[in-house]
C-alpha positions as CSV (number, residue, x, y, z in Angstrom):
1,X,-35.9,-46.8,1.1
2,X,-34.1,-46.0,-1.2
3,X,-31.1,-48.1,-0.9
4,X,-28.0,-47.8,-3.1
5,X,-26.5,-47.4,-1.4
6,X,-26.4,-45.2,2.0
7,X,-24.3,-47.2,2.5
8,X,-23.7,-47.3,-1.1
9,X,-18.9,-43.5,-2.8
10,X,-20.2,-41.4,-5.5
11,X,-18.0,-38.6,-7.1
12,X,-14.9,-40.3,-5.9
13,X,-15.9,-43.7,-7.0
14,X,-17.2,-42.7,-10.5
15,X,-13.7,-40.6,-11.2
16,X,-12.2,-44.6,-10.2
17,X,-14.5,-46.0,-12.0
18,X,-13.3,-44.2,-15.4
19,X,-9.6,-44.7,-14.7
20,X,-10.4,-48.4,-14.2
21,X,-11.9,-48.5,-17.7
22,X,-9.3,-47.2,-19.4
23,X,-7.6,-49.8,-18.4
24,X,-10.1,-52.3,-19.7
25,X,-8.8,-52.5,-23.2
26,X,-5.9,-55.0,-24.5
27,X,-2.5,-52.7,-25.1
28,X,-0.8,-53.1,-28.6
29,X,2.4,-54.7,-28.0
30,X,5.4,-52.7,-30.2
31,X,6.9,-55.7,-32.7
32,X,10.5,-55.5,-30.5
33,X,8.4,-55.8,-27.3
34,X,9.3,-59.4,-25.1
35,X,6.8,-61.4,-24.7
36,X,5.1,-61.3,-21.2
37,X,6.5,-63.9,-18.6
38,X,2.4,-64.6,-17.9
39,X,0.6,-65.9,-20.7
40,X,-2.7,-64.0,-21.6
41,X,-6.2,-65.3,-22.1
42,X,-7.2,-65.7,-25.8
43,X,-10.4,-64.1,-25.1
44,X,-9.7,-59.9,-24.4
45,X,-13.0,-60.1,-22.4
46,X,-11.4,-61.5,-19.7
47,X,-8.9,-58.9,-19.7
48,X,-11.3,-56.0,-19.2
49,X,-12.2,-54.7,-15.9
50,X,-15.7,-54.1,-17.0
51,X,-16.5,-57.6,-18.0
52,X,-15.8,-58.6,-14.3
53,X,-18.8,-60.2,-13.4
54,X,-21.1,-61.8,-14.9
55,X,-24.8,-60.5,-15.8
56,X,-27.2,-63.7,-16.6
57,X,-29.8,-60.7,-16.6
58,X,-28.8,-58.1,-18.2
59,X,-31.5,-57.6,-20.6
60,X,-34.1,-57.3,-17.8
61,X,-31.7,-55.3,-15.6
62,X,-31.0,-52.8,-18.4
63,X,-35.0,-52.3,-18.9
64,X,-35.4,-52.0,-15.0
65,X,-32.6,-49.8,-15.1
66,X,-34.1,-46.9,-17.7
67,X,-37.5,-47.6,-15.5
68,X,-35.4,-46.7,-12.7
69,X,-34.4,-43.6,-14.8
70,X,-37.5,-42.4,-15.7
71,X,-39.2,-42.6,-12.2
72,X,-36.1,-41.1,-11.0
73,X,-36.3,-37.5,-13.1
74,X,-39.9,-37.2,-13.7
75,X,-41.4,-38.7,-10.3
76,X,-38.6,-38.7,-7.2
77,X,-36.4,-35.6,-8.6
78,X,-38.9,-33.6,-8.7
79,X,-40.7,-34.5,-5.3
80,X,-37.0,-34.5,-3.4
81,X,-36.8,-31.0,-5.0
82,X,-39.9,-29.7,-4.2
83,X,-39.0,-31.2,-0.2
84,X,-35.7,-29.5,-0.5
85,X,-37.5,-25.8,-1.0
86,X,-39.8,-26.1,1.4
87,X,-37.7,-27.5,4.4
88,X,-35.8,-25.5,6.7
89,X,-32.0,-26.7,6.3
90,X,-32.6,-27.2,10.4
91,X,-35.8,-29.4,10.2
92,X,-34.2,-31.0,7.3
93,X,-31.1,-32.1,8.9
94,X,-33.1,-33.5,12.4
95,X,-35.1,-35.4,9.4
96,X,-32.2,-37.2,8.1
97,X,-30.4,-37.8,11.9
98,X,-34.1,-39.4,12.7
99,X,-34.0,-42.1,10.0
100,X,-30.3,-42.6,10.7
101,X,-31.5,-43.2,14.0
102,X,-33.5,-46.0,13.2
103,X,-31.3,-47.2,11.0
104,X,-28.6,-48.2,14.0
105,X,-31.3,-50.9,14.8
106,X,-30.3,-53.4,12.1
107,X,-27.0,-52.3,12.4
108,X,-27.2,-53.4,15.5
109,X,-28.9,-56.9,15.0
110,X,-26.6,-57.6,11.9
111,X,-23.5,-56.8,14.0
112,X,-24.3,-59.1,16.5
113,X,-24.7,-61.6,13.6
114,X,-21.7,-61.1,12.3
115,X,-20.1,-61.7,15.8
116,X,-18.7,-57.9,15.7
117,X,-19.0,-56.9,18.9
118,X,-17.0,-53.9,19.1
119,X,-19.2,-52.5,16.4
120,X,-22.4,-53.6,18.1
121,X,-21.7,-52.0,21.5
122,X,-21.0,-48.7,19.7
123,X,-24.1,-48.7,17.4
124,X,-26.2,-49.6,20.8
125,X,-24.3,-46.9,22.7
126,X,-25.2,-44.2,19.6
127,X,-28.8,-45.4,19.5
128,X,-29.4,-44.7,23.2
129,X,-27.5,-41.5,23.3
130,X,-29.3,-40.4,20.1
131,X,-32.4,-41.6,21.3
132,X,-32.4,-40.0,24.6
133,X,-30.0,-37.0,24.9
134,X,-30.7,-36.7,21.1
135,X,-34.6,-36.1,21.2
136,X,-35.5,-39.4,19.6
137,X,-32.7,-38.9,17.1
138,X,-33.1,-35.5,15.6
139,X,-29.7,-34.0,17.1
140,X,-26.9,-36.2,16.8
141,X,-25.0,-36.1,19.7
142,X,-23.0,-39.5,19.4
143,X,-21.1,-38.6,16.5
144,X,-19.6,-35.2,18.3
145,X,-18.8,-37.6,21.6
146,X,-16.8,-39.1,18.8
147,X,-18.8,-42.1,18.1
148,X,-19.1,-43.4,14.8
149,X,-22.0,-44.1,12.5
150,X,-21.2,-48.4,11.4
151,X,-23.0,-49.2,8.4
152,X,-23.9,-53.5,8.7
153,X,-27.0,-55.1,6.8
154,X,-28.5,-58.8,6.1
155,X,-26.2,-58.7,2.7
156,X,-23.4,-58.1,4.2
157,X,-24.1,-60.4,7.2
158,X,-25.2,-63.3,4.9
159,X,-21.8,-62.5,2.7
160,X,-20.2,-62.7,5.8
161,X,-21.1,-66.1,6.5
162,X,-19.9,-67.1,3.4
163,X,-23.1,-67.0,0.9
164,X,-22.1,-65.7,-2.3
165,X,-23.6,-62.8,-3.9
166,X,-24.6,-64.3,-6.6
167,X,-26.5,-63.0,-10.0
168,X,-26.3,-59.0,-10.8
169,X,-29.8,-57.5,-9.9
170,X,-31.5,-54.5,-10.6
171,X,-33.9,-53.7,-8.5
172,X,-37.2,-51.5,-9.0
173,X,-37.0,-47.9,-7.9
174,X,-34.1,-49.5,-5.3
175,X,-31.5,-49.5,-7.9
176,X,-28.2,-52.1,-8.2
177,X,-28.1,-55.3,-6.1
178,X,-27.2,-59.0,-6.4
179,X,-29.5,-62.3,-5.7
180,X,-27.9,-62.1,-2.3
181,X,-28.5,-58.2,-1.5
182,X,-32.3,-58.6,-2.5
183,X,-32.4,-61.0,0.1
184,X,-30.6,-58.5,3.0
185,X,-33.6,-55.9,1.6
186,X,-36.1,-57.8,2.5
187,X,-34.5,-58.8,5.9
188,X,-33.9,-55.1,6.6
189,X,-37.0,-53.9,5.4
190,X,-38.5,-56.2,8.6
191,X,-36.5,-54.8,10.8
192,X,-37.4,-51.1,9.6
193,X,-40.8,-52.2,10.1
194,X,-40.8,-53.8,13.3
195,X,-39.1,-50.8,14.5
196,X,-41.7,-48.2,12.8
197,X,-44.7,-50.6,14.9
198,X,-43.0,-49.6,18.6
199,X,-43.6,-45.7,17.6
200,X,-47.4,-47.0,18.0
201,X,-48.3,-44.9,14.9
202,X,-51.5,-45.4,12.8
203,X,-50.8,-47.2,9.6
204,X,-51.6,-43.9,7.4
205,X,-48.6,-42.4,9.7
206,X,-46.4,-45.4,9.0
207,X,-46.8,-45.2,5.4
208,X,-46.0,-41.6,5.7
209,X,-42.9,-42.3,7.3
210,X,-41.7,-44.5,5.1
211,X,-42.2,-42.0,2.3
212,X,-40.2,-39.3,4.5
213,X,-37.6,-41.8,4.6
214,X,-37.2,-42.3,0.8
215,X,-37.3,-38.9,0.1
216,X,-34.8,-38.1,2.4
217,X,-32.4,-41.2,1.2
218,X,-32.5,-39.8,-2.3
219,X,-32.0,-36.3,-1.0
220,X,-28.7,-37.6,-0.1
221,X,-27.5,-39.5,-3.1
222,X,-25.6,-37.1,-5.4
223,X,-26.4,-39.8,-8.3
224,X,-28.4,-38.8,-11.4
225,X,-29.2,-41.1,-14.6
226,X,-27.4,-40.4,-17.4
227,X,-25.1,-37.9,-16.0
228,X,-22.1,-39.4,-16.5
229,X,-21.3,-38.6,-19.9
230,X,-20.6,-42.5,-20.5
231,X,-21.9,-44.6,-23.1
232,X,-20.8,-47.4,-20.5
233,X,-22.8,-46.0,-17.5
234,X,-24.7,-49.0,-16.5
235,X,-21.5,-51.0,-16.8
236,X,-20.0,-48.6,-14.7
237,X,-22.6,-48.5,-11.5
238,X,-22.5,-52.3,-11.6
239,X,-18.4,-52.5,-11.0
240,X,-18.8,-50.2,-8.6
241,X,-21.5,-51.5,-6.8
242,X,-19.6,-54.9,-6.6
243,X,-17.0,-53.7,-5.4
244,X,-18.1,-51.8,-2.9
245,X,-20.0,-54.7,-1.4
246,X,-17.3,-56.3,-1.6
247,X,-15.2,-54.2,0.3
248,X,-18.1,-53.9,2.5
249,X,-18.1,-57.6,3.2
250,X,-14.5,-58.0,3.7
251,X,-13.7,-55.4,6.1
């Protein structure tokens, strides 16, 4: 359960992400330049996008972070990799419709808690189409009658009801998150679980599951550690996971 987010962007985002920091610096005014009709902050850190919000933990995020980076190339790489080879690109993909599948069921709850209805009644009609014409989820059927996958989780809900995301958090193996988010995990992770139990599998088969899940979340995420090139890449992930929430939330 890997979650940074299915939900959340990647290439796109990170090519933002390093336009927005170039912006993040004071410019050098020419002497024969007017003075600006707004009057600017003393301190330059407010001016720069990167310094956005505030991280009351950063020293334990950044060491949760290179934990995150190690388990990530020398544990769950090589595991997703070794999945990759020996799965059919068929199999594979029913896999990852599966888990979507039982993903619609917090969508579904968390829509209704929101007070999104529209979205609620189209994540219900995907699950039972999925479900049923889809063979328990493997074939996707809903999304070529032209219904579309809705992304809602506790976050998101709680955000919605005005709860503020509070601290930056890094989360183990889970990656970037906030006070508020770690909260929706946990929330979610219930759900998952509840729906896992009405399979009636044994509890080696549930933990197995779970696994399959992970692996396949990661086999999704084009992310890698330290790939970016940046000096600033923790900085980086954080904007961008903030403001995707955000975004997210608001919409």
């Amino acid at each position: 359960m890997l979650n940074i987010a299915k939900k959340s962007v990647h290439a796109i985002s990170f090519i933002m992400l390093y336009l927005l920091s170039g912006c993040s610096s004071v410019p050098q005014l020419e002497s024969n330049a007017k003075a600006p009709i707004i009057k600017l902050p003393k301190d330059n850190q407010r001016l720069g996008v990167m310094s956005a919000y505030s991280d009351p933990w950063e020293g334990f995020n950044r060491r949760v972070y290179y934990f995150n980076a190690m388990a990530d190339e020398y544990v769950i790489l090589p595991v997703v990799v070794g999945y990759k080879k020996i799965t059919p690109d068929i199999v594979e993909k029913g896999i990852s419709n599966f888990f979507n599948n039982l993903s619609e069921i917090s969508t579904f709850i968390n829509s209704l808690l929101q007070v999104k209805m529209l979205v609620a009644g189209e994540t219900l009609t995907r699950f039972v189409l999925n479900s049923t014409i889809g063979l328990a989820g493997f074939f996707d059927v809903a999304s070529q009658a032209g219904l579309r996958e809705q992304n809602e989780d506790f976050g998101q809900t709680l955000g919605f009801w005005g709860v503020d995301a509070g601290p930056y958090l890094v989360l183990p193996l889970l990656g970037p998150s906030s006070l508020r988010d770690a909260t929706g995990v946990a929330f979610d992770a219930l759900t998952y679980q509840q729906a896992i139990e009405q399979l009636g599998m044994s509890t080696d088969e549930e933990l197995m599951l779970t696994i399959m899940d992970s692996i396949d979340t990661r086999a999704k995420l084009p992310f890698r550690y330290y790939s970016s090139g940046s000096a600033f890449e923790y900085d980086q992930l954080k904007l961008l996971y903030k403001k995707y929430r955000e975004i997210q939330v608001a919409r």
